[in-house]
C-alpha positions as CSV (number, residue, x, y, z in Angstrom):
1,X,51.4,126.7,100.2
2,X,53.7,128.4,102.9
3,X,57.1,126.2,102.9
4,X,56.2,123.6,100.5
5,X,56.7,122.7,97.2
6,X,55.9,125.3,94.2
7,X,55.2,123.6,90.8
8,X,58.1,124.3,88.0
9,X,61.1,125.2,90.3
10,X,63.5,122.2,89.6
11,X,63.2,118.9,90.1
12,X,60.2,116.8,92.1
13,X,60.7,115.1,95.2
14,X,61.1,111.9,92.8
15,X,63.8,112.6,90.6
16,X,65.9,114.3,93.9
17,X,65.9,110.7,96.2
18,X,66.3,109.3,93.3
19,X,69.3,111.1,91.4
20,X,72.6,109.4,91.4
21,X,75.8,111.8,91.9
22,X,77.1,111.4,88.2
23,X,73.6,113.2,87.3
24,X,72.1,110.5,85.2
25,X,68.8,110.0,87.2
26,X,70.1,106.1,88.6
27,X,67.5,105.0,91.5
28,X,69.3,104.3,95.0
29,X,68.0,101.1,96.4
30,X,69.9,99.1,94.0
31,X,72.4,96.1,94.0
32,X,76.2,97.5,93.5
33,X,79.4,96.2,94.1
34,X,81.4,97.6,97.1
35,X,85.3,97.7,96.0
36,X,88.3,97.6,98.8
37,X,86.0,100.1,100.6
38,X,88.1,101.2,104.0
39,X,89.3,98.8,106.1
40,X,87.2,96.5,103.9
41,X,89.8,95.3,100.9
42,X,88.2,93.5,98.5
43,X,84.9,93.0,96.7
44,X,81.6,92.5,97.8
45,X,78.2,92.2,96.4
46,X,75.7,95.4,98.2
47,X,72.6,97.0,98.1
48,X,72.9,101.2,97.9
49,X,70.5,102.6,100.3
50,X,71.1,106.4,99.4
51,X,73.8,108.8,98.5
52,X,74.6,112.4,100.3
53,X,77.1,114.5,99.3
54,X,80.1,114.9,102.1
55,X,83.0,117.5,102.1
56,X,85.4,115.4,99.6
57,X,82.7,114.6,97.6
58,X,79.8,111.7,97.3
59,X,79.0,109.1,99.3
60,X,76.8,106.3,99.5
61,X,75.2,103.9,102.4
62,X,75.2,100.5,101.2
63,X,75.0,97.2,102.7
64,X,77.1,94.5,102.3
65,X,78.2,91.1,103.8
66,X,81.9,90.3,104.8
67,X,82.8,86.2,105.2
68,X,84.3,86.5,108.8
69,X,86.6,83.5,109.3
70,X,85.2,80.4,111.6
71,X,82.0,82.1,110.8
72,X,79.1,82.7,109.0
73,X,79.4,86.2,107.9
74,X,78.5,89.6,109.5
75,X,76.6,92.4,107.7
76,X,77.6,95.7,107.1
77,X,76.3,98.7,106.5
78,X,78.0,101.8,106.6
79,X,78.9,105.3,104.3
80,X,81.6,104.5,101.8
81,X,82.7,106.9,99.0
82,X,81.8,106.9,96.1
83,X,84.9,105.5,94.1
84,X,84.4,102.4,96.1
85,X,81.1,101.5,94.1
86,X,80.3,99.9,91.0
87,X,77.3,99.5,89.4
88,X,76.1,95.9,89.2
């Protein structure tokens, strides 16, 4: 088929969204913990959307919540390297 897929070259569609950057086949869509991410010191319970690889090295989207003083909290959801996520 012209431009898609051929059987037995490398990985299937599965096993590349779902690859984590250390290699070891992790799912994205799971929960995470986001740690003193920047401009966002501390840490925070998230949810990793997906991971890309940038020019320093591996990122991921997650989403998170941040307590906001005098209110409820606002969610985030943003790119944040790698080293600033933990698995759960």
């Amino acid at each position: 088929m012209a431009g898609g897929m051929a059987k037995g070259r490398g990985p299937t569609l599965a096993e590349r969204v779902g690859s984590a950057p250390s290699g070891d086949r992790a799912p994205a869509q799971r929960h995470c913990w986001v740690v003193d991410s920047p401009g966002h010191p501390g840490r925070y319970p998230g949810l990793l959307a997906e991971w890309r690889r940038a020019d320093d090295g591996w990122e991921g989207r997650v989403v998170y919540a941040l307590d906001e003083p005098g209110s409820a909290c606002r969610l985030v959801e943003r790119w944040v390297p790698a080293a600033c996520l933990e698995a759960s």
